[in-house]
C-alpha positions in Angstrom: 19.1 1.7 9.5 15.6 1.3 9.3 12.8 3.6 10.2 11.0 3.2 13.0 7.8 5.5 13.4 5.7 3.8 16.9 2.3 4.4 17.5 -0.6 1.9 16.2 0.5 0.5 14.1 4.4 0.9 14.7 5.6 1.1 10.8 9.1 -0.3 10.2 10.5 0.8 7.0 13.0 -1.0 5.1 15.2 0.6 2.4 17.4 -2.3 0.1 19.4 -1.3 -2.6 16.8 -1.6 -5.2 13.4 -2.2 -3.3 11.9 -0.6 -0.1 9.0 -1.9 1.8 7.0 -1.6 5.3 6.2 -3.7 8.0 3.2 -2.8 10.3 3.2 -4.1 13.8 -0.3 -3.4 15.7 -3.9 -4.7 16.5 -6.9 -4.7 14.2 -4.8 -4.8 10.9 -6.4 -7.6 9.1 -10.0 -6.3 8.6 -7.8 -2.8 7.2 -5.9 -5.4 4.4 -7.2 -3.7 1.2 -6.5 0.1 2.5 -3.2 -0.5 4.1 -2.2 -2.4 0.7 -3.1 0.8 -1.2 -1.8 3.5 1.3 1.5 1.5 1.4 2.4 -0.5 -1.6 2.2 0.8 -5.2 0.1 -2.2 -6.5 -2.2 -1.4 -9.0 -3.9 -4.9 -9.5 -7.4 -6.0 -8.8 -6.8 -9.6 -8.9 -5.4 -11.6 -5.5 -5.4 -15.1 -4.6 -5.1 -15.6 -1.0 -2.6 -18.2 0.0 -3.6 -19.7 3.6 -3.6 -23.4 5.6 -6.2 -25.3 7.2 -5.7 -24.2 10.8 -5.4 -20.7 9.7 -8.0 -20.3 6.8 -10.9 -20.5 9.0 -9.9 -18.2 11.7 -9.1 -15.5 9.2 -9.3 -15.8 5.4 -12.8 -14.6 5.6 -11.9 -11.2 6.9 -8.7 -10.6 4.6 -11.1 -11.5 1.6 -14.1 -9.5 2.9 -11.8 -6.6 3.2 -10.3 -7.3 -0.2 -13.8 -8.0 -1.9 -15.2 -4.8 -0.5 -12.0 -2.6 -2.0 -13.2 -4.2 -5.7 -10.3 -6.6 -5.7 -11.5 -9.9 -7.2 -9.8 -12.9 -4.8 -8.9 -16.5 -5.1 -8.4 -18.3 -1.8 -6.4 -21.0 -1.9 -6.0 -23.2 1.5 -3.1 -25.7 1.9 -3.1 -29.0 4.4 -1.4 -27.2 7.5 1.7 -28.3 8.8 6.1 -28.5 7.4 5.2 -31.0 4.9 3.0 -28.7 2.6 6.3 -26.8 2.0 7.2 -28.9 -0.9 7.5 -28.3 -5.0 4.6 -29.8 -5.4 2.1 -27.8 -3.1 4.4 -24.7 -5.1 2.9 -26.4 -8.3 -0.8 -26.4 -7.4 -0.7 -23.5 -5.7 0.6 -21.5 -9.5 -1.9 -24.1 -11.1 -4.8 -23.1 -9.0 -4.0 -19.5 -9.5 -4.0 -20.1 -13.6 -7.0 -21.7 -13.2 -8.7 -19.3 -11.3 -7.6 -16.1 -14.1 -5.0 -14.9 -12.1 -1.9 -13.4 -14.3 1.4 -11.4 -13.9 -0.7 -7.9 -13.0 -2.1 -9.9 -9.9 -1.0 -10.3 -6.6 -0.5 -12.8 -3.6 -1.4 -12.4 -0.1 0.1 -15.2 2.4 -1.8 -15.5 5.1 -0.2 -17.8 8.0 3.1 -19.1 10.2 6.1 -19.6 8.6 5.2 -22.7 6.3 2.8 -20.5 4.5 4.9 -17.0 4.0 8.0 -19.0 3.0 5.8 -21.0 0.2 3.0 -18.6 -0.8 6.4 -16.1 -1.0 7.7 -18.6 -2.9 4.9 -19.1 -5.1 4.5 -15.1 -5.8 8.5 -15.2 -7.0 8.0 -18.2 -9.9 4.5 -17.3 -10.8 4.5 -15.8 -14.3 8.2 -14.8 -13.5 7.2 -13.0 -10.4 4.2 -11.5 -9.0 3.8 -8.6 -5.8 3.4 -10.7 -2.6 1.8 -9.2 0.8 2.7 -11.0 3.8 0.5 -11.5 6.6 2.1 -13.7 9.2 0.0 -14.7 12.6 2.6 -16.5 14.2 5.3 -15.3 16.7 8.0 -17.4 14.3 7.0 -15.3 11.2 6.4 -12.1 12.8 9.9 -11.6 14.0 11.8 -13.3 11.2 10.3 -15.5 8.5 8.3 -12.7 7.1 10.1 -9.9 6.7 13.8 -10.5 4.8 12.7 -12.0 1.2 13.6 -15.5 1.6 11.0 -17.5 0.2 11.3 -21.3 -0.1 10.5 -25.3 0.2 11.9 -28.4 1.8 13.6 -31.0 -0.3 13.5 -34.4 1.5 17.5 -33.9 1.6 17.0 -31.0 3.8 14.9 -27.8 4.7 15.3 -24.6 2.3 17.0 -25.8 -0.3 14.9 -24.9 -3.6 14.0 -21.5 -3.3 14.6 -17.5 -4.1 14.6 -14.0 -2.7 11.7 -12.3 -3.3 10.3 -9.4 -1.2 7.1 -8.7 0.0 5.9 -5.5 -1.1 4.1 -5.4 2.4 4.2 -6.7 6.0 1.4 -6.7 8.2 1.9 -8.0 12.0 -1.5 -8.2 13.4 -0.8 -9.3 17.1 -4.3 -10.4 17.8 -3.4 -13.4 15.5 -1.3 -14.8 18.3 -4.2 -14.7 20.6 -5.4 -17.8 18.6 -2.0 -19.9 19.1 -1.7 -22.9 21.3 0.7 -23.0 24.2 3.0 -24.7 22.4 2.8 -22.9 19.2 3.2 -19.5 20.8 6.3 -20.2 23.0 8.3 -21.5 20.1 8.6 -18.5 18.6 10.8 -17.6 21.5 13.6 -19.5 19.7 13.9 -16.9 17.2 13.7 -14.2 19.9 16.2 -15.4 22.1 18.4 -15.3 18.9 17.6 -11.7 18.1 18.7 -11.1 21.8 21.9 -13.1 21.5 23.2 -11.8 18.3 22.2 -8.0 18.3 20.2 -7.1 21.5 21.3 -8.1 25.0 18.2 -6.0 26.4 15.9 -7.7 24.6 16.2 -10.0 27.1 14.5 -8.0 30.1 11.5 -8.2 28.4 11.6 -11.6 27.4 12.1 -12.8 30.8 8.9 -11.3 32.0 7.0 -13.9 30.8 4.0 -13.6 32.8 3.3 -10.4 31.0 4.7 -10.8 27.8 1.3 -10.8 26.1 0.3 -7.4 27.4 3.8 -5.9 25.2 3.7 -7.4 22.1 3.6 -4.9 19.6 6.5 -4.2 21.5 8.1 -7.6 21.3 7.5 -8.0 17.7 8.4 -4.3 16.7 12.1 -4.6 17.9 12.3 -8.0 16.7 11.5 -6.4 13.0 13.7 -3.6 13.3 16.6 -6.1 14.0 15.8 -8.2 11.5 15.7 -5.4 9.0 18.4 -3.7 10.0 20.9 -7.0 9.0 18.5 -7.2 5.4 19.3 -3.5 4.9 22.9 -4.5 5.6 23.5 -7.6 3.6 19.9 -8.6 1.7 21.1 -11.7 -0.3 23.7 -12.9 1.7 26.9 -11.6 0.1 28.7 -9.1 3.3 28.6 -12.2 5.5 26.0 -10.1 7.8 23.1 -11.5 7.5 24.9 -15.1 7.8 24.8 -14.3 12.0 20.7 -14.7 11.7 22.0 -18.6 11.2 23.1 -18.5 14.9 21.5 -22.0 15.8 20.1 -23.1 12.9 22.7 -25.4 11.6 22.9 -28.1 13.9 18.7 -27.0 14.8 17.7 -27.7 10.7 19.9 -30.7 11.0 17.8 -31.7 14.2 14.9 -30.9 12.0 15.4 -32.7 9.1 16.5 -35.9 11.1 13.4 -36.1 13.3 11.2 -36.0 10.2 9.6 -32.7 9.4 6.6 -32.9 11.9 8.4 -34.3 15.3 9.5 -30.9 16.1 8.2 -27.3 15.8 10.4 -25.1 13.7 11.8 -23.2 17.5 11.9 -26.5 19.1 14.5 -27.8 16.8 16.0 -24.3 16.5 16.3 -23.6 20.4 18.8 -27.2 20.2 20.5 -25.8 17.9 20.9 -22.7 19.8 21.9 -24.7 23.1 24.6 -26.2 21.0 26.1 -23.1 19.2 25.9 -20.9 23.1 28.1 -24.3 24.5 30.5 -23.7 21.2 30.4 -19.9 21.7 31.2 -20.8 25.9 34.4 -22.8 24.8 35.7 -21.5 21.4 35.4 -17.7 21.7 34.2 -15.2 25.0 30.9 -16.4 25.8 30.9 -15.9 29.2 28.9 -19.7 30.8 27.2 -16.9 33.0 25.6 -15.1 29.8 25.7 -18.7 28.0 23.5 -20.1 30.5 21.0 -17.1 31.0 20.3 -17.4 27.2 19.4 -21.5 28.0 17.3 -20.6 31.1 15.1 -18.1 28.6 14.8 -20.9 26.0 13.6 -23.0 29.3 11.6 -20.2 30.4 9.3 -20.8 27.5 9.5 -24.6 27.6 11.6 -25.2 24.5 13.9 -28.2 24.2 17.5 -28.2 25.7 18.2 -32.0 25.5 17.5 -33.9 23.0 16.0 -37.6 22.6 18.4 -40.4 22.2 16.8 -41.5 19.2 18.0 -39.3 16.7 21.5 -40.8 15.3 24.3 -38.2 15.7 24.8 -39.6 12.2 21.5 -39.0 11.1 22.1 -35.2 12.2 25.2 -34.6 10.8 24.4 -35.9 7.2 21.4 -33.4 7.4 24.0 -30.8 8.4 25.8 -31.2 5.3 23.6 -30.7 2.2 22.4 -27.6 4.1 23.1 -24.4 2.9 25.5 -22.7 5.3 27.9 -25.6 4.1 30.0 -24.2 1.3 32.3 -26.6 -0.4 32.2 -28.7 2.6 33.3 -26.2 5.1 31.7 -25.5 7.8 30.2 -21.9 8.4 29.5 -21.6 12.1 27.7 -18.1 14.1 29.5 -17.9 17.3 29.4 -15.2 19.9 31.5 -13.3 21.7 29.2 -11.4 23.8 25.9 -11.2 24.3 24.4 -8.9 21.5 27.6 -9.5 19.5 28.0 -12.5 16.9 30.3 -13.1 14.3 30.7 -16.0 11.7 33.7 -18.8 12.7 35.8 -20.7 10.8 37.4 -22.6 13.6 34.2 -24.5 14.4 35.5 -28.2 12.9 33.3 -31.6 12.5 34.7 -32.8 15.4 33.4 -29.7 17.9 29.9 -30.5 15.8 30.0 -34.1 16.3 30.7 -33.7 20.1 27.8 -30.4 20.8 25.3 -32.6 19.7 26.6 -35.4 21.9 26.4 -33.0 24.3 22.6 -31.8 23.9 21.7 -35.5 25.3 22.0 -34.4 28.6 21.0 -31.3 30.7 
């Protein structure tokens, strides 16, 4: 299990077969970057390019590169067009170009500073760069604080589907400043939720009496996003590439939510809009093809609600559109279908009685309330 040692920060220590790592969850972390990099990580370099977008670089790049500046670390910042669609090959391309061109070689490191666009492809970035390259990430979104951030899975879009070029590399360092989610719109900060509501659904039934105080939930949320790590670590300690089946349950809602995705065109929906219809869909499967109870089925809808995430969806996505999505992505194998049902809440477990048909008719069933 992973180590958890609270206090400001709360440190979150992850131990993998062949790599170990920490996540810090607190306030006033970024301005800290350069000594928390060398009182945690064993990099030696003094050579960084800072990976950031446009909505985030100007809120914070100065500060991480200040910091980094001042610790003697000569640093490249590099700022991509914000939003899903600069999670491509090609932004991977200029990103390792920009980095060449700037001096930067395998003794140098990467910082990604941002949501989840940026950590997946600055992550991705650092793991084909010169055959791999330390990466630090910085995440200041809700989404990449409690999921996308810590695990290894770094990645782009193809336009066939979301994820599907990509490879596990670890960061050699988390840092979850929660005074980055101060700057997040409405919107932006309640789709994080999505992922939450998973964590609570598949591991952590309490977590749930915290989320539904929403009218405080900004006054806990080192705690929020410290138990949210430590669940997400504890299934990468367990199965970190995939292999046990484990880590498969963190896919509960995301395979009919990145088919939604991908069929309203990367930019209609927020990564935990899409994801909280998938997770409508899979707690209706879970209600009628294991021991979901509809009580705890529908308390885990009314917290997705809570935050104003999606629980019907438009008419004008094709059920075909979705399901053709569905099946290039990766939790497909040879055609089958790999489904995360639960039983319980805080208890999930991978099906293989979820068939096409039971697909076809959830998301038939997501058009109305």
């Amino acid at each position: 299990m992973p180590t958890i040692t609270e206090g400001n920060p709360t440190t979150i220590s992850l131990e993998l077969k062949n790599d170990h790592y920490t996540v810090l969850v607190g306030s006033a972390l970024l301005k800290n970057t350069a000594a928390l990099i060398a009182e945690k990580t064993s990099i030696p370099s003094k050579k960084a390019a800072v990976v950031t977008d446009s909505t985030v670089g100007p809120l914070y790049a100065e500060t991480v590169v200040s910091a980094l500046n001042e610790a003697g670390i000569e640093t490249c910042l590099i700022t991509v067009p914000a939003g899903e669609a600069s999670k491509s090959m090609e932004q991977a391309t200029e990103i390792c170009r920009e980095m060449l061109r700037a001096g930067l070689d395998r003794k140098s490191f990467l910082v990604a500073l941002g949501g989840g666009v940026v950590g997946d492809l600055a992550g991705f970035a650092a793991a084909i760069f010169q055959r791999g390259i330390p990466c630090v990430q910085i995440p200041t979104t809700i989404v990449s604080q409690v999921d996308s951030s810590v695990g290894g899975k770094t990645g782009v879009n193809t336009p066939e589907g979301k994820n599907l070029v990509g490879a596990f590399h670890q960061p050699q360092l988390v840092l979850a400043d929660v005074d980055t989610l101060a700057s997040l719109p409405e919107r932006e900060f309640n789709e994080g939720f999505a992922e939450i509501i998973k964590h609570a659904g598949i591991r952590d039934a309490t977590l749930l009496d915290l989320v539904e105080k929403k009218e405080s939930i900004r006054e806990h949320l080192i705690e929020l996003v410290s138990r949210n790590v430590a669940i997400k670590a504890r299934v990468v300690e367990e199965d970190e590439k995939e292999t046990s089946g484990t880590r498969a349950l963190l896919n509960f809602g995301h395979t009919i939510g990145h088919g939604i995705e991908a069929a309203g065109g990367y930019g209609r929906f927020l990564h935990g809009e899409a994801i909280s219809l998938g997770l409508v869909a899979a707690i209706r499967l879970s209600v009628e093809l294991s021991d979901l109870s509809e009580t705890d089925g529908n308390q885990l809808i009314a917290a997705l609600s809570n935050y104003g995430l999606p629980t019907v969806l438009d008419n004008d996505i094709s059920d075909e559109a979705i399901l053709n999505a569905m099946q290039r992505d990766k939790k497909f194998e040879g055609g089958a279908i790999r489904f995360v049902l639960l039983n319980q809440l805080g208890s999930a477990f991978v099906s293989s009685d979820v068939t096409s048909n039971h697909l076809s008719a959830a998301i038939a069933g997501l058009r109305s309330a």
